[in-house]
VOBA-1610 file (N, C-alpha, C; in pm, whole numbers, padded with zeros to 5 digits, always signed):
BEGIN
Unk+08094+05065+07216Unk+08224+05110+07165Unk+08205+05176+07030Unk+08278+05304+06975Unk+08257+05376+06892Unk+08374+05428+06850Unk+08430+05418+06726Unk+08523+05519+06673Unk+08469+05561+06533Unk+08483+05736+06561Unk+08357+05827+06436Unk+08479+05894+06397Unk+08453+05831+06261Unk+08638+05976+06175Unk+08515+06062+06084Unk+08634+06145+06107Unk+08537+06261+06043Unk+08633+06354+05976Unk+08623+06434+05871Unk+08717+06498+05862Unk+08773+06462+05698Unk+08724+06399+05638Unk+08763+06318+05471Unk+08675+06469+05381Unk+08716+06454+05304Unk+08643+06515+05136Unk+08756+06506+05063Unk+08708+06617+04966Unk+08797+06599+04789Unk+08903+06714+04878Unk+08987+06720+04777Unk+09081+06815+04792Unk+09213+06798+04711Unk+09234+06926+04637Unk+09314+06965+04524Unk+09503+06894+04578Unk+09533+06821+04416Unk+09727+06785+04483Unk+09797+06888+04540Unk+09824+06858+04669Unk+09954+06978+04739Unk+09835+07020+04844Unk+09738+06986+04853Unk+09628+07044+04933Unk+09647+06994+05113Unk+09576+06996+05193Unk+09546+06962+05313Unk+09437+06900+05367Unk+09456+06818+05425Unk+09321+06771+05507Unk+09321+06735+05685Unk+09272+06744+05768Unk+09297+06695+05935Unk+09137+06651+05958Unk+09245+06465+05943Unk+09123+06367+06015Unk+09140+06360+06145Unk+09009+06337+06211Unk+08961+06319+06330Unk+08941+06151+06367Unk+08916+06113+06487Unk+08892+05998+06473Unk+08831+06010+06628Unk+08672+06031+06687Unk+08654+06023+06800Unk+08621+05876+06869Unk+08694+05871+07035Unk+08679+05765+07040Unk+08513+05773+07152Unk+08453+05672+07228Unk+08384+05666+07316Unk+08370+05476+07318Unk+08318+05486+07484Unk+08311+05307+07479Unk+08404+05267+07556Unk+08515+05286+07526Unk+08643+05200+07628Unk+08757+05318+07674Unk+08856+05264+07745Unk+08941+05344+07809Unk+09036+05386+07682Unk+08999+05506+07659Unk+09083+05554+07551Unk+09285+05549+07556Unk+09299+05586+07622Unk+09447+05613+07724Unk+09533+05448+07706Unk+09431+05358+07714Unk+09498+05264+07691Unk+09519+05138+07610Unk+09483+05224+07492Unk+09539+05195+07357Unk+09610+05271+07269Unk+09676+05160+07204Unk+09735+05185+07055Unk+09682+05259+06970Unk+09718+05395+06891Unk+09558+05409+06772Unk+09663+05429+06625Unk+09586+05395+06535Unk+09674+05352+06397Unk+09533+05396+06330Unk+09619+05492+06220Unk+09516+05543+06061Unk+09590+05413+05989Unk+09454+05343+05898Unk+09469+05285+05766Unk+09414+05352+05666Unk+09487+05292+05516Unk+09369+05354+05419Unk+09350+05177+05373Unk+09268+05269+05243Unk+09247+05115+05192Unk+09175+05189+05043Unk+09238+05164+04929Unk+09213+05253+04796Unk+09116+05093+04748Unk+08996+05088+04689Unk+08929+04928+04631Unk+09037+04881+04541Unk+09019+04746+04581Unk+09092+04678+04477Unk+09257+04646+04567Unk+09279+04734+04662Unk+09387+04742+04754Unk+09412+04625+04879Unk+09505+04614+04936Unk+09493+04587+05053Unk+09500+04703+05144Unk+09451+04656+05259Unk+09429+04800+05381Unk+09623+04803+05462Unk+09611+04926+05409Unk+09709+04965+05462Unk+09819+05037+05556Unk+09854+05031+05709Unk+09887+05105+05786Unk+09941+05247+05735Unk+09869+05369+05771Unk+09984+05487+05722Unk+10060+05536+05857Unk+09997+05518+06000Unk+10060+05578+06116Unk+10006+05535+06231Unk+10101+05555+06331Unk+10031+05509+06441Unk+10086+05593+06548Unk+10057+05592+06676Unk+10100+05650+06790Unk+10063+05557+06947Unk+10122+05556+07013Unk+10128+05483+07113Unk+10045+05562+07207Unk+10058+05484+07324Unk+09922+05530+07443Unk+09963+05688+07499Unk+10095+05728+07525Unk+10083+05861+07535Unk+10106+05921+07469Unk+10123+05897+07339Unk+10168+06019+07211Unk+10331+06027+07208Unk+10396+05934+07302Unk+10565+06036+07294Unk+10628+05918+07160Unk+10528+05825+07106Unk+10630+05766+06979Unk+10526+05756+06893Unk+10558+05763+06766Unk+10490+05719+06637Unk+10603+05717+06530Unk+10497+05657+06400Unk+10571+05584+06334Unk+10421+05591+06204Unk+10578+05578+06089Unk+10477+05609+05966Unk+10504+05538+05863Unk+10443+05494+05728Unk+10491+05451+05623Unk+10593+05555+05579Unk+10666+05472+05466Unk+10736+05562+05373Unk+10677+05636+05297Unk+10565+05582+05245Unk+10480+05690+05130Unk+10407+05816+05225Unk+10383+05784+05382Unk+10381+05895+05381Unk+10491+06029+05503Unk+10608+05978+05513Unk+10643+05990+05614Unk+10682+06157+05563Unk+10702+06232+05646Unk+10746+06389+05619Unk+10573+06476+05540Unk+10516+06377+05544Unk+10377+06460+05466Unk+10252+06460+05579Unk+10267+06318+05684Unk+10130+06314+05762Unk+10197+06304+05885Unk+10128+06353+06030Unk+10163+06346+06120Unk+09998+06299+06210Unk+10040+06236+06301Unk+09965+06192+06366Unk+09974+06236+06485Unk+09843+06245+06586Unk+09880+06319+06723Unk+09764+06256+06809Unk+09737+06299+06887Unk+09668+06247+06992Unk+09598+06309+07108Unk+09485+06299+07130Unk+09469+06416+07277Unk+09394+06325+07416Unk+09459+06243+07474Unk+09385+06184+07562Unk+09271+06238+07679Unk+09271+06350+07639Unk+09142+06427+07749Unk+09015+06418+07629Unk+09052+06465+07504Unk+08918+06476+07432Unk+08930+06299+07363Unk+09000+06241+07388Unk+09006+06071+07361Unk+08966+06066+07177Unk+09059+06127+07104Unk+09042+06160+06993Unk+09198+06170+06945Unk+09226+06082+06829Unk+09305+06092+06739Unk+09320+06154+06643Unk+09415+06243+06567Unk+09385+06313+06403Unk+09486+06260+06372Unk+09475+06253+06226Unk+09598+06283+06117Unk+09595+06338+06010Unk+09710+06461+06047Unk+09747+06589+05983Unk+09814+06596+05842Unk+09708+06581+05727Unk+09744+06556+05631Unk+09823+06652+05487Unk+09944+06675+05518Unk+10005+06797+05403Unk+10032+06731+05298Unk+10019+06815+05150Unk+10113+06772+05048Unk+10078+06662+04978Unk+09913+06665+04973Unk+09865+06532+04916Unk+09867+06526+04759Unk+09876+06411+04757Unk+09887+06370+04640Unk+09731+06249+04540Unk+09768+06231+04455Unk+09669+06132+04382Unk+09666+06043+04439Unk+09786+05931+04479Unk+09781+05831+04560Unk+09729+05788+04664Unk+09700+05906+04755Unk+09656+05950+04898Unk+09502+05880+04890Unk+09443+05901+04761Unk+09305+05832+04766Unk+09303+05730+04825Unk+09196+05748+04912Unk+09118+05608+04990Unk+09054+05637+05081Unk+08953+05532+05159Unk+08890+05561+05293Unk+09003+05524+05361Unk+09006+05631+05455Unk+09081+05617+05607Unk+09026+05583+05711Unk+09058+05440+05801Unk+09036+05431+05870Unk+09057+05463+06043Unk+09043+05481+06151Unk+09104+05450+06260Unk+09119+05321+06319Unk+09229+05272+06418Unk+09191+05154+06450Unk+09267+05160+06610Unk+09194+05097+06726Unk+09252+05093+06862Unk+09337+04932+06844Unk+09424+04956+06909Unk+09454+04842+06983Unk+09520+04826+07118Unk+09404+04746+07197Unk+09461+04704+07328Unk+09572+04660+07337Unk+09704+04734+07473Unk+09810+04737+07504Unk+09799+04595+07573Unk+09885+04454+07490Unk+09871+04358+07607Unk+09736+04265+07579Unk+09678+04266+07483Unk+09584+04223+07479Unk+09519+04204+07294Unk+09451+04135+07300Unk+09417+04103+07134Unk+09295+04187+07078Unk+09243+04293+07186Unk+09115+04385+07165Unk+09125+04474+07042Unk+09060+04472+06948Unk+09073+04577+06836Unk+08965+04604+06791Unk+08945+04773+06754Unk+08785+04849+06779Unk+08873+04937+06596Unk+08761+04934+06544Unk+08750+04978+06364Unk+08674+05093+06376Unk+08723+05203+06323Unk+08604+05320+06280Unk+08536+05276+06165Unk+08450+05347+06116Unk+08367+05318+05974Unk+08418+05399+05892Unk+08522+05470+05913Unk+08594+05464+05763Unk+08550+05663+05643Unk+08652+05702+05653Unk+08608+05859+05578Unk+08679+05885+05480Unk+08598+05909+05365Unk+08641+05909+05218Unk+08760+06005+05164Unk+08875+06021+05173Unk+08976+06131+05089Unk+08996+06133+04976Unk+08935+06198+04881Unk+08989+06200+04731Unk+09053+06323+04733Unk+09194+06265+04655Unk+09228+06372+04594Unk+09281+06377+04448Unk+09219+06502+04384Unk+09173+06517+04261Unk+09206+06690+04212Unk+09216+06680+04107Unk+09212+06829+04045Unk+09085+06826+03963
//
């Protein structure tokens, strides 16, 4: 089982970024997938998630109207579409599955976003 995010660097306030999150290993389609961050010193924190076919998601307040999350169950890969970042935005982002119905949960290793001027 494997989830590889890819898709983090620096990038200027008001800037853009689109994380990736590939899956392989298990039946992609039938899970949950949710971006965390987690800034040190933080607790890890949900920013979005999307359900097994993409038709609901759901976001924090800090980032709701700025990140969108999407989904492609043929390439079994999650992004989140990051506008309008800010200083705060710093942290590793994680991906995370979770089995529909079940207590199964699979962690990416995590891709660095700073943002900085």
């Amino acid at each position: 089982v494997q989830l590889v995010e890819s898709g983090g660097g620096l990038v200027q306030p008001g800037g853009s970024l689109r994380l990736s999150c590939k899956a392989s290993g298990f039946t992609f389609h039938y899970y949950v997938m949710n971006w965390f961050r987690q800034d040190p010193g933080k607790e890890r924190e949900m920013v979005a998630g999307v359900t097994i076919d993409g038709g609901r998601k759901s976001y924090s307040e800090s980032v709701k109207g700025r990140f969108t999350i999407s989904r492609d169950n043929v390439r079994k890969t999650v992004y989140l579409q990051m506008n309008s970042l800010k200083v705060e935005d710093t942290a590793v982002y994680y991906c995370k599955a979770e089995g529909m119905g079940s207590n199964t949960e699979y962690w990416g290793q995590g891709t660095q976003v700073t943002v900085s001027s």
